[in-house]
N, C-alpha and C positions, 0 to 999 in steps of 0.2 A: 534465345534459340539454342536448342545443343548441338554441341561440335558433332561435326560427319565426318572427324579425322578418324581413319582407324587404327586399332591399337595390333602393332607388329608382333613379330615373336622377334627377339634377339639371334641376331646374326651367328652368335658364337654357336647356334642350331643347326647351320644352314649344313654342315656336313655330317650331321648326328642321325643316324639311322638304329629303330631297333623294329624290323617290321614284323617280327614274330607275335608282338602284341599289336601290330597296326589295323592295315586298313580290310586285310581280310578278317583278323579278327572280330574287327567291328562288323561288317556284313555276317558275319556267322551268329553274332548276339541278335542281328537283327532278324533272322530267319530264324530264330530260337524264339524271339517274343513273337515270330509269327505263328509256332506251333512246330516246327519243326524242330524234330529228333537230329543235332550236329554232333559227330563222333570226330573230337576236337584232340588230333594228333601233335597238333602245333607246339605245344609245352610239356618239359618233363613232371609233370604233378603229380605225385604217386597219390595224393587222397581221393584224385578224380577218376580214381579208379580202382578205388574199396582197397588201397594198403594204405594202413594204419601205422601211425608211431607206435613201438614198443610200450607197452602198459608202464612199465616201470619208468619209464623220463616222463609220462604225467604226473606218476604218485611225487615224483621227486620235486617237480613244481608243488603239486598240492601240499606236500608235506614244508614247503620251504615259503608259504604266501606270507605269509608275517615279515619274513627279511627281504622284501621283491618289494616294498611299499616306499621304498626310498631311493636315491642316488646310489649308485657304487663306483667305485673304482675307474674313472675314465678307459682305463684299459680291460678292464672286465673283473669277475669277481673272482677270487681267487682260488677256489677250488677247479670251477671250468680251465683256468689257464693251468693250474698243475694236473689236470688232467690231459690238458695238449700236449706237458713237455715230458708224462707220462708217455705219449705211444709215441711221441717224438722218440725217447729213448730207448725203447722196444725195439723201434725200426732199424737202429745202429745207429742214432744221430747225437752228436755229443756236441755238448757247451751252450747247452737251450735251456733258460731258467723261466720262470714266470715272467720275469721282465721282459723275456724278447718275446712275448705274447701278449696280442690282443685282441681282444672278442667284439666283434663286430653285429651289425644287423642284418648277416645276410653277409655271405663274399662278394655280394653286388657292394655294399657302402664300403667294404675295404679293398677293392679294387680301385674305388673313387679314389679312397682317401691315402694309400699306399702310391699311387701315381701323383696324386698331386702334391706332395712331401716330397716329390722328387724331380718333377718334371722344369726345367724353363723352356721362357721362348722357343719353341723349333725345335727342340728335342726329339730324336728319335726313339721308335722303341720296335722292335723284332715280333711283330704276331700272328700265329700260322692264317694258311685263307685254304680252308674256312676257318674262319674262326667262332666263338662264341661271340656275339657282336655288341657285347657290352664291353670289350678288350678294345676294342678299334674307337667305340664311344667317347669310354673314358679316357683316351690319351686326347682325342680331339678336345675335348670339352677343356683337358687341361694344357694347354695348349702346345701340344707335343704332336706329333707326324709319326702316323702307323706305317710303319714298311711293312708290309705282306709276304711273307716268305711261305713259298708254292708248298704243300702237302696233296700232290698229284694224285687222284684215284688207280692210275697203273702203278703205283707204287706202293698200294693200300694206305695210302693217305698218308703214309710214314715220312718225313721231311729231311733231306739231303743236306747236311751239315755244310758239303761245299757252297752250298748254294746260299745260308746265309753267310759265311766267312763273307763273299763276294756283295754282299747286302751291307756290310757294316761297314759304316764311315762316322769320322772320327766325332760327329752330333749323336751317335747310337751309344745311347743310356742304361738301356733294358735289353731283356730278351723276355718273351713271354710263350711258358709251353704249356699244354694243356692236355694233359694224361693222366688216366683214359681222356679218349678225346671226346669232346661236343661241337660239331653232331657229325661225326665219320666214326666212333667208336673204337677207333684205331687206337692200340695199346704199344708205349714205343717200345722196341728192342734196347738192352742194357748196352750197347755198342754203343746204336746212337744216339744216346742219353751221355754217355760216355764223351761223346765230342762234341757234345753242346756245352757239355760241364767245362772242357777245355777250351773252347771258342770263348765261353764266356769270363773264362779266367785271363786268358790270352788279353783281352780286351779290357777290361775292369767291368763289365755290366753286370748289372742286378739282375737276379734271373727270379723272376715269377714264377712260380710254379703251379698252377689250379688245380689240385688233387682232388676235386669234389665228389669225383667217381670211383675212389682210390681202390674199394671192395668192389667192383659190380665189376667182374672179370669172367671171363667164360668161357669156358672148353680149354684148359691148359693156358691159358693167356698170364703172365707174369708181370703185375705192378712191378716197379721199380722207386721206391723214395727217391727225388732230385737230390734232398738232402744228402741225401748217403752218397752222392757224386762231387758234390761243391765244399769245396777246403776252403780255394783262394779269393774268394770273392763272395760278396751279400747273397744270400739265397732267402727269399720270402716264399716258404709253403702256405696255400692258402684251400681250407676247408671247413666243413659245416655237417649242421646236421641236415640241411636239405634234403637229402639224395640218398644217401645209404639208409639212414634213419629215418626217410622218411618224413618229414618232422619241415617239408615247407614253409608253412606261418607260421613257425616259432621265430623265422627270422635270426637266426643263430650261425655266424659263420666265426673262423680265427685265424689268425695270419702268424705262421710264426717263424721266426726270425734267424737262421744258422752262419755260420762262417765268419766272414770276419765283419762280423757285430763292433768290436772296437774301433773300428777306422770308421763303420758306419753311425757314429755318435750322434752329429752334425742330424745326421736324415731320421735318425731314429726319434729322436726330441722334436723334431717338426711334424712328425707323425704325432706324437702323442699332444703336440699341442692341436692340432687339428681333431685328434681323438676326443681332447677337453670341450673343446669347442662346441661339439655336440652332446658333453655332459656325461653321457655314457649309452650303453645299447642296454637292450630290453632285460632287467633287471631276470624278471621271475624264470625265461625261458632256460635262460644260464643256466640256472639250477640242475638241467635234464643232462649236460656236458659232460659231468663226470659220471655219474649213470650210464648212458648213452654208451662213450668211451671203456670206461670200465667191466662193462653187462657183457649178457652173451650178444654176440653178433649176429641177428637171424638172419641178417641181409647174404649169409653164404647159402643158407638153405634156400633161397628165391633166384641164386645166380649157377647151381647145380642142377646138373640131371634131374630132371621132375621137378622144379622149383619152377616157381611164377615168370618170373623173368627170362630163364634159358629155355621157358616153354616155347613164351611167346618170339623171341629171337628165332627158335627153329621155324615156329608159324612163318615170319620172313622169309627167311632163306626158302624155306620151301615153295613159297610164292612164288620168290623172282626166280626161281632155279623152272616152275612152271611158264614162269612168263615166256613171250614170244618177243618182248621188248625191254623187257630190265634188265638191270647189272646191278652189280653190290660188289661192293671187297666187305668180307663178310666182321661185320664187328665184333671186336676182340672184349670191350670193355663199354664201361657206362649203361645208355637206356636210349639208344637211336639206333637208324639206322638212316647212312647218307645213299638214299639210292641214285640211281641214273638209269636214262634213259637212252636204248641207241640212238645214236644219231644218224645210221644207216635206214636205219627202218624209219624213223619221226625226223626227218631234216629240218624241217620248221618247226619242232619242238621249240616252247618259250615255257621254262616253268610257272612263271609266273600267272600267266595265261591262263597255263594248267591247273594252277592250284584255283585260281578262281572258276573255271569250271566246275574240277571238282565237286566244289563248295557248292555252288549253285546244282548243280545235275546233279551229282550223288552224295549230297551232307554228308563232306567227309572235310574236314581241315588240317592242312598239313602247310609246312613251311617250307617256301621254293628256297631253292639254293643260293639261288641269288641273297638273299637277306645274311649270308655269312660268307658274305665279301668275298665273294669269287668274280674270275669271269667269265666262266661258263655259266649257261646257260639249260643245262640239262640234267641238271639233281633235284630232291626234294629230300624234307628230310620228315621222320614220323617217328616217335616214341613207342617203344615195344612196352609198355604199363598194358597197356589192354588183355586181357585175357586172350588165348590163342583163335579163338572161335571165333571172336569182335575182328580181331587180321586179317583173319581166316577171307569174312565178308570184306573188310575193306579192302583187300586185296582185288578181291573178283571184281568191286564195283568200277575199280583203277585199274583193269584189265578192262572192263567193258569202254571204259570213256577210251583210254589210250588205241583199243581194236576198233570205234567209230574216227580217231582222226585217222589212223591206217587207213581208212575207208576210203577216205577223203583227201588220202595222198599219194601224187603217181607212183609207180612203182622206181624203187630204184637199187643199183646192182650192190645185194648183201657186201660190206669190205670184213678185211680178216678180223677176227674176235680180239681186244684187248689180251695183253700178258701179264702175268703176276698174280696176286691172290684176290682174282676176279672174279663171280661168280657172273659168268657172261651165260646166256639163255636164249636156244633155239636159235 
């Protein structure tokens, strides 16, 4: 007879959340194979919404398929990484050679693998909430303990330095920041970038840095390199061609390595044995790195005035600025926007709820707030890639659902409107 024991999933699961692809997601594929039209906000993918990679980082694959048919370099190939330590040096960041780079499949496998070269038992590590929730993932899976440091919406998401100082004890390993941010779009101030750099020196921590949205800034908003802040201690910069370029299933991310790289020997070699280990990342994609890097940039023409991207961001803003129930602290950077909901007007607002409504009543998919470790209860978050006009509608449809639960909740007495770079409405 065969066993009727069932086959578990591993415990080391049991606190691993990424529901952005979860369980809405799934219901939205399955009202898709029913026929239904889903306008899927959930994920930043710029191809699923007619922008394209740069012509020229295809020719540079095409033209390179003959040297992409083999192994390379566990650390990647060598033109992509002197191309990193190229705008590495652009930026004003010095003592960065090809060796403190390496090219990954994606900043999601070097997030993996950069934490676990570093992490023991119980290990702490500093990661904003909300966070991008493959940051909170990856330190569980490797068995390290995310401390959550608050990036409060009255404050435009921007994170109070005192407040981690008062978070770090003497198990905090890391610090992890994420500028532009995903998904509050909040671009930090050079200040408080400035005493992160020094918290994190103060302490010895390794400071992460996920630059992924480094170009996508808008209306005066001012990137700032970590690099260019961190002297006394490890600073891992980590980006890709995902996002600016475009360039999602190419799978191409790189992490590269500043400050005090010497002291960091020990961690740096258990990296790249870990790097070995998997042989190497996607050979042919490489190829588009130094291209990419070196090309023009078109991604400023899509984040300016009349560009694709700063179109559709105003589309936002104008929405909640129309809404009767939204708020925004309006984003500075990246391709989201973290909205919220009053909680004077919707007191039993539960986004999650709401996003499954959504989904069901008006094929719209978005990502509750909750899935980037908060704990509140009243954001949601949507990628502005959509043309302004596709917003435009989504917007109205989540005006109408949000004006049917009003319907259906007692009244009760307006309180004062949030402070700071809020875009609070009616």
């Amino acid at each position: 007879m065969k066993s009727e024991q069932r086959i578990g999933a591993s415990e080391g699961l049991k606190h691993v959340r990424y529901e952005i692809r979860g369980r809405l997601a799934r219901r939205a594929h399955e009202l898709e194979r029913q026929g239904y039209e889903i306008v899927s906000l959930n994920i930043g993918n710029p191809r699923a919404f007619g922008l394209r990679t740069p012509e020229t980082m295809r020719l540079a694959m095409i033209e390179n398929l003959g040297d992409s048919e083999g192994y390379c370099h566990q650390k990647g190939i060598f033109p992509a990484r002197e191309a990193v330590v190229m705008q590495q040096q652009e930026r004003g960041i010095t003592g960065v050679s090809a060796e403190e780079v390496f090219i990954g499949n994606g900043v999601s496998e070097l997030i993996d693998l950069t934490l676990r070269a570093l992490l023991n038992e119980g290990d702490e590590v500093l990661v904003p909430s909300p966070d991008y929730p493959l940051w909170t993932a990856a330190v569980t899976l490797n068995r390290g303990r995310a401390v959550h440091y608050p990036c409060r919406p009255q404050n435009g998401f921007v994170p109070d330095p005192e407040e981690l100082e008062r978070l770090t004890t003497p198990r905090t390993r890391a610090i992890v920041i994420i500028n532009p941010n995903n998904p509050t779009g909040a671009v930090y101030p050079r200040a408080v970038l400035e005493a992160l750099a020094c918290l994190a020196q103060r302490h010895g921590l390794v400071v992460f840095s996920d630059e992924i949205y480094d170009q996508m800034t808008y209306d005066g908003a001012v990137f700032v390199p970590m690099a260019t802040l961190v002297r006394d201690t490890l600073c891992a910069t980590l980006s890709g061609l995902s996002k600016v370029y475009r360039a999602c299933g190419y799978r191409v991310g790189w992490v590269a390595f500043s400050g005090r790289t010497r002291e960091a020997a020990d961690y740096l070699n258990a990296l790249e044995l870990l790097a070995s280990l998997r042989l190497c990342s996607n050979v042919m994609a490489q190829w588009a790195v130094q291209t990419a890097l070196g090309g023009h940039q078109s991604v400023r023409e899509l984040v300016c005035p009349g560009g694709r991207l700063h179109e559709s961001r105003q589309a936002i803003l104008a929405a909640v600025e129309r809404s009767d129930f939204l708020t925004l602290a309006p984003p500075g950077g990246a391709m989201y926007a973290f909205v919220g909901v009053d909680p004077a007007r919707l007191p039993d607002f539960d986004d999650q709820q709401f996003a499954l409504d959504l989904l069901e009543q008006k094929h719209v998919l978005v990502a509750p707030g909750v899935s980037f470790n908060v704990g509140y209860r009243n954001h949601f978050r949507v990628t502005n890639l959509p043309d302004a006009a596709t917003l435009r509608e989504v917007f109205a449809r989540i005006e109408g659902l949000l004006s049917d639960y009003a319907a259906a909740t007692p009244v009760s007495t307006p309180r004062e409107a949030p402070k700071g770079n809020v875009v609070t409405l009616k």
